[in-house]
C-alpha positions as a printed NumPy array, in Angstrom:
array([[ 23.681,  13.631, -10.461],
       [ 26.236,  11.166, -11.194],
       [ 26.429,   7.5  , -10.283],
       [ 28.715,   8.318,  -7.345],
       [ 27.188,   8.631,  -4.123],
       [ 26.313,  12.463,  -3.162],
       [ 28.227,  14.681,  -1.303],
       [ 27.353,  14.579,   2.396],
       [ 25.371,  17.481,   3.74 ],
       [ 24.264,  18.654,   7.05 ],
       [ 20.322,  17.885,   5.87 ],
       [ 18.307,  14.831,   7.121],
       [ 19.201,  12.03 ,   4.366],
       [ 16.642,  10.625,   2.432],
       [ 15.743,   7.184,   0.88 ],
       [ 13.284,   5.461,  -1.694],
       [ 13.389,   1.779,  -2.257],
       [ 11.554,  -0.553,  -4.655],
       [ 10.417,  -3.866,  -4.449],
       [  7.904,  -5.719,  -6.379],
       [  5.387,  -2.835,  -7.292],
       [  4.337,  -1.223, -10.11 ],
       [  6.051,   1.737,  -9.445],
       [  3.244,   3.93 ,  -8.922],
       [  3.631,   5.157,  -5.335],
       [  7.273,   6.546,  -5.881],
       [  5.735,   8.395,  -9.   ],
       [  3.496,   9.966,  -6.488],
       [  6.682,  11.408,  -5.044],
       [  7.851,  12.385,  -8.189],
       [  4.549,  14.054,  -9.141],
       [  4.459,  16.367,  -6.188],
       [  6.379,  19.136,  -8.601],
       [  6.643,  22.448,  -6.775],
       [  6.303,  20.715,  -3.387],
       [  9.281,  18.195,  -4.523],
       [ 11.567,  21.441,  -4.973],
       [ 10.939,  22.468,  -1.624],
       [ 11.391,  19.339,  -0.569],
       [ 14.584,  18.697,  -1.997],
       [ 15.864,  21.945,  -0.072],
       [ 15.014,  20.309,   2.949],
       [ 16.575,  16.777,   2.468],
       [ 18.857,  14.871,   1.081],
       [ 18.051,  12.924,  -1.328],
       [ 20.322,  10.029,  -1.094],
       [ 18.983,   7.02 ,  -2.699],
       [ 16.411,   7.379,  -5.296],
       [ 16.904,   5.027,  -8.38 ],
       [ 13.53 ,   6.326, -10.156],
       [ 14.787,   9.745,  -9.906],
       [ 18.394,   9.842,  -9.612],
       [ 21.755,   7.512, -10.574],
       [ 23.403,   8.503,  -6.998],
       [ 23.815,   5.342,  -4.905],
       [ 24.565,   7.044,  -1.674],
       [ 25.69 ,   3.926,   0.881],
       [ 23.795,   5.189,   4.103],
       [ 23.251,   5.59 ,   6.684],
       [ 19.68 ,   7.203,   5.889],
       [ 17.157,   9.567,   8.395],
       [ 13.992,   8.101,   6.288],
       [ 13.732,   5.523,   4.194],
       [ 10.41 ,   4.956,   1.897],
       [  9.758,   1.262,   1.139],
       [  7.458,   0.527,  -1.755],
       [  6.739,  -2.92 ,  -2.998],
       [  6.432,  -6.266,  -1.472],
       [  8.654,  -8.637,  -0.203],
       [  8.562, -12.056,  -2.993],
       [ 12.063, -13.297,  -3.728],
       [ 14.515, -14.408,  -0.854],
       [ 16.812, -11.463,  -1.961],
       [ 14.232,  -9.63 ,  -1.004],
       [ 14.366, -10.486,   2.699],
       [ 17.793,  -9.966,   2.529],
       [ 17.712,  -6.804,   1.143],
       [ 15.111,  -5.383,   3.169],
       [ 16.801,  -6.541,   6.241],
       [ 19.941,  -4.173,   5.292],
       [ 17.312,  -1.507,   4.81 ],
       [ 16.528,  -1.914,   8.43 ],
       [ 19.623,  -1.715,   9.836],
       [ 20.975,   1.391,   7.729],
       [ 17.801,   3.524,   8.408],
       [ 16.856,   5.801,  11.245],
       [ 13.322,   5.518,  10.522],
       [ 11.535,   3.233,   7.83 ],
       [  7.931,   3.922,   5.941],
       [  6.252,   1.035,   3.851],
       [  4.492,   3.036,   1.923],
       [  1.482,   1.601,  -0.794],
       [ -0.566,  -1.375,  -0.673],
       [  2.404,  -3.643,  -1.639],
       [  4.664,  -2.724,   0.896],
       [  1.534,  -2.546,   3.502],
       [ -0.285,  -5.83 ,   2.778],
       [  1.659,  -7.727,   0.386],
       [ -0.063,  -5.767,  -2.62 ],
       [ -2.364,  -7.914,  -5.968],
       [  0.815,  -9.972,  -6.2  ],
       [ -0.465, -11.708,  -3.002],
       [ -2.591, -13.572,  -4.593],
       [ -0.614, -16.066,  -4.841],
       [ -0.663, -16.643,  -1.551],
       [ -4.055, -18.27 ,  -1.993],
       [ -2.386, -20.321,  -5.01 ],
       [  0.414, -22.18 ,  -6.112],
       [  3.328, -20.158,  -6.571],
       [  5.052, -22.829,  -8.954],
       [  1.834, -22.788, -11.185],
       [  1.656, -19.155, -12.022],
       [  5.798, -18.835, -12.401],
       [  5.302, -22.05 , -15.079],
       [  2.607, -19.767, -16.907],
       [  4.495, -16.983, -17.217],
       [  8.032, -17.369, -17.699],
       [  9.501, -19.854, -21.075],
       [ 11.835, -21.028, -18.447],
       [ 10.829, -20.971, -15.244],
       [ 13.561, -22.845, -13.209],
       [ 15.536, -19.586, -13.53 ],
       [ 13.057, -17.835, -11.706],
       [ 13.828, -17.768,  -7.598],
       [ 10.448, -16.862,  -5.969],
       [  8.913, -16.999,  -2.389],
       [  5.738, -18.571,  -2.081],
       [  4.045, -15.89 ,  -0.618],
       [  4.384, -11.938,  -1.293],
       [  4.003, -10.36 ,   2.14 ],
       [  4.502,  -6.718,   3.164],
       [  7.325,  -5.226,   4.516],
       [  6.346,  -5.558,   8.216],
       [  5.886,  -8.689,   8.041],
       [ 10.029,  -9.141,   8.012],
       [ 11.15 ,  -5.89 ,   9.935],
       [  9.866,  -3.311,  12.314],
       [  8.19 ,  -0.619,  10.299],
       [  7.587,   3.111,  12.125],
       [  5.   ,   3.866,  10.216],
       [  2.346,   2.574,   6.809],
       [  1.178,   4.406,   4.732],
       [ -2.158,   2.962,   2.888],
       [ -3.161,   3.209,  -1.044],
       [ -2.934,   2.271,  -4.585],
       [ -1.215,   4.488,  -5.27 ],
       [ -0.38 ,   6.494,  -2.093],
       [ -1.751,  10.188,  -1.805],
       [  0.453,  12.62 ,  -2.065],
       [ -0.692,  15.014,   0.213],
       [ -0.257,  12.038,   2.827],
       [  2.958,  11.807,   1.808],
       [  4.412,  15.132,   2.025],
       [  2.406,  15.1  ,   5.625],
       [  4.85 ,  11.835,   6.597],
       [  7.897,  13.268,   5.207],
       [  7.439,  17.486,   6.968],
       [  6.324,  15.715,  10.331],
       [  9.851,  13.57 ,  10.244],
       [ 11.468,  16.928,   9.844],
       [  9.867,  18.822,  12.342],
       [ 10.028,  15.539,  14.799],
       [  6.248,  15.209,  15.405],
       [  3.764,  13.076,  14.688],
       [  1.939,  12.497,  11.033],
       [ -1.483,  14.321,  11.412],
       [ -3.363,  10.859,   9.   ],
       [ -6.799,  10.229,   8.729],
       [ -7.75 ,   6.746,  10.264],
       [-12.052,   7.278,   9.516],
       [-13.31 ,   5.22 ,   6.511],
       [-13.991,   6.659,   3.048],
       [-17.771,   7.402,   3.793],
       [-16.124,  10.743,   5.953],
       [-14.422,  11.781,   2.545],
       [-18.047,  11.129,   0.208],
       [-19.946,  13.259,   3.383],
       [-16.932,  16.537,   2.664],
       [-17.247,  16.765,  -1.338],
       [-21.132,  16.142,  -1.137],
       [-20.984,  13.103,  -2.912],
       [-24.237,  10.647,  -3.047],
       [-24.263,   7.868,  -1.234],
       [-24.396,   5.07 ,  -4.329],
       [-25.043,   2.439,  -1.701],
       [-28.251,   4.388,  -0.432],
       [-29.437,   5.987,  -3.706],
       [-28.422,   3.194,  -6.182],
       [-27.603,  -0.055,  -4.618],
       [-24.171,  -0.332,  -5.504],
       [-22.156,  -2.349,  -3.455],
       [-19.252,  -0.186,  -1.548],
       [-16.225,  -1.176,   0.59 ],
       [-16.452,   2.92 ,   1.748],
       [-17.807,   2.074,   4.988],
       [-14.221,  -0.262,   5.54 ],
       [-12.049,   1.332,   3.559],
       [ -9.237,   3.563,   5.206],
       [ -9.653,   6.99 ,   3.984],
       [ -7.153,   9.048,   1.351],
       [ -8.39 ,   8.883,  -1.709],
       [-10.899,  11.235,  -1.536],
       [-13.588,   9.112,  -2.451],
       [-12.699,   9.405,  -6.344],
       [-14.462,   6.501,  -7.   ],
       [-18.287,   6.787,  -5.548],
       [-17.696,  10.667,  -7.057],
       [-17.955,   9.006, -10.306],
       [-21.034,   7.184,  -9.617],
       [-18.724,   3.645,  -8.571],
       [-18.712,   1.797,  -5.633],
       [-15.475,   1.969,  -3.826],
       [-12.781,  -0.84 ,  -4.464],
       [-10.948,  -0.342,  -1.127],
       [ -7.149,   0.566,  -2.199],
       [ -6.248,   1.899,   1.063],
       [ -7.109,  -1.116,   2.638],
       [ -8.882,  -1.918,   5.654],
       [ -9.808,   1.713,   8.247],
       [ -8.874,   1.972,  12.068],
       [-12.83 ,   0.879,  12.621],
       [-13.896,  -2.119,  10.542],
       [-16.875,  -3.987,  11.638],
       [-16.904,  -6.586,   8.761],
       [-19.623,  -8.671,  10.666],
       [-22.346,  -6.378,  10.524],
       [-21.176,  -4.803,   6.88 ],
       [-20.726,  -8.003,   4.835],
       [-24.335,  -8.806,   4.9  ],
       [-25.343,  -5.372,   2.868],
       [-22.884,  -6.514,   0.381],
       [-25.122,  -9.523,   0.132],
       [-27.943,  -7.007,   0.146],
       [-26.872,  -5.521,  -3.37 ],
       [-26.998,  -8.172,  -4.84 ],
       [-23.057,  -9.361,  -4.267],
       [-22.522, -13.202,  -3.111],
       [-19.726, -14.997,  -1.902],
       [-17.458, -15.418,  -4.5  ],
       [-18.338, -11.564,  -5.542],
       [-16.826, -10.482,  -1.894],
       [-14.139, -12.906,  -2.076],
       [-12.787, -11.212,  -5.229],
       [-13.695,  -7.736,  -4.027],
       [-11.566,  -8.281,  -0.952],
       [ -8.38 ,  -9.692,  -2.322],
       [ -7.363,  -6.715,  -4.83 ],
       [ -5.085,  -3.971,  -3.711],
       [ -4.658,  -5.491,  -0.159],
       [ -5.112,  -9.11 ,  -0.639],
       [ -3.44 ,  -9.691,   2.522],
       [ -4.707,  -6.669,   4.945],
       [ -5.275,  -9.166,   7.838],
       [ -8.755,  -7.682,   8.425],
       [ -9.398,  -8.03 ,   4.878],
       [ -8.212, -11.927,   5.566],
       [-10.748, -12.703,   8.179],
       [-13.427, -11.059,   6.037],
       [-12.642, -13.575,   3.605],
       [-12.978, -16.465,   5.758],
       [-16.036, -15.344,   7.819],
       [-17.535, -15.937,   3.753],
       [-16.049, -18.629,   3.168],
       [-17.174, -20.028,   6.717],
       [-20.528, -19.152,   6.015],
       [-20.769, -20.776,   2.471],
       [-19.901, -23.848,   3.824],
       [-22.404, -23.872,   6.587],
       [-24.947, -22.932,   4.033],
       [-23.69 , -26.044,   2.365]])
């Protein structure tokens, strides 16, 4: 296609916006192969800059958001978004829960942009990197680093058919029970954010033999009071949770409170 915008077409438009990411969860859209042929019969694809040069102007059915929000063009940009699309999707730990980049929202901003860039005064940065819903309404997130496809395809059909997404909201442990994977907490002691962690993945990781690292962020059913002592159990203390926590979804709010219940407690342990 060329850089003009696309011809107009009687199909349901669709669009796929980046923010700061690492680009991995609109290569999961790209990966889908056969399924993204059929797809593209279905849809227009309208804006798509890590696929296509087209710049079509809106408005747009669907729009995918991937990536946090960290610079003020950003809000700006994501605003417009917004108001130019039927339905919006933050989809990926960035645009769910600010993504590893929120880190610095534990830090000082200034500090890492000074260690990183020669010149950093030419840098314009927020403070904070916070997720997509935390400046617009969103319709629906979608959890993971990177997304699942599957998931995806399920978000994008159910817009076309005008139902609702059929997603899983039970934790990863479900996912380990269906491939007849060993529990590594129970048979090896690992320590595992399964138990917390929203399924999708398929439980790649404890398949392997490796706890899980929860990149689709906190599930529907978290009970962090009662699980962050068998952390301690296997052998994991505060600081160990603290960085286990603030990964893929630094700032998942449940993932937040986790944090502080920790660092509550290590101060009342003195």
């Amino acid at each position: 296609m060329t850089a003009r915008a696309a011809e107009r077409t009687d199909r349901p438009r669709l669009a796929v916006w980046k923010f700061a990411s690492c680009d991995g969860c609109q290569l999961t859209l790209l990966d889908c192969e056969d399924d993204l042929l059929t797809l593209a019969e279905q849809v227009e694809v309208s804006y798509f800059l890590e696929a296509s040069s087209a710049l079509g102007t809106g408005p747009y059915d669907l729009s995918l958001v991937d990536g946090s929000v960290t610079t003020p063009e950003d809000e700006a940009r994501v605003r417009h978004i917004r108001e130019v699309s039927r339905h919006v999707v933050a989809i990926g730990a960035c645009a769910t829960a600010g993504g590893i980049q929120a880190l610095r929202n534990y830090a000082d901003a200034a500090e890492f942009r000074a260690a990183v860039y020669a010149r950093p005064e030419y840098i314009e940065t927020l403070a904070t990197s916070t997720p997509i819903s935390a400046h617009v309404p969103v319709d629906l997130e979608l959890r993971g680093c990177p997304i699942d496809r599957g998931q995806l395809l399920e978000v994008i059909a159910a817009h076309l058919t005008g139902r609702k997404p059929d997603l899983p909201g039970h934790s990863v442990c479900f996912e380990c029970k269906r491939r007849g994977t060993t529990c590594v907490v129970v048979a090896r002691g690992t320590p595992c954010l399964g138990p917390v962690t929203h399924a999708g993945c398929g439980a790649l990781c404890p398949a392997y033999g490796r706890g899980c690292y929860g990149c689709f962020g906190p599930s529907n059913s978290t009970r962090f009071p009662t699980f962050l002592p068998l952390l301690r159990r296997d052998g994991m203390d505060t600081l160990d949770i603290v960085r286990e926590l603030r990964t893929f979804n630094t700032a998942a709010p449940e993932f937040e409170e986790a944090v502080g219940l920790q660092e509550a407690g290590r101060e009342d342990r003195g």
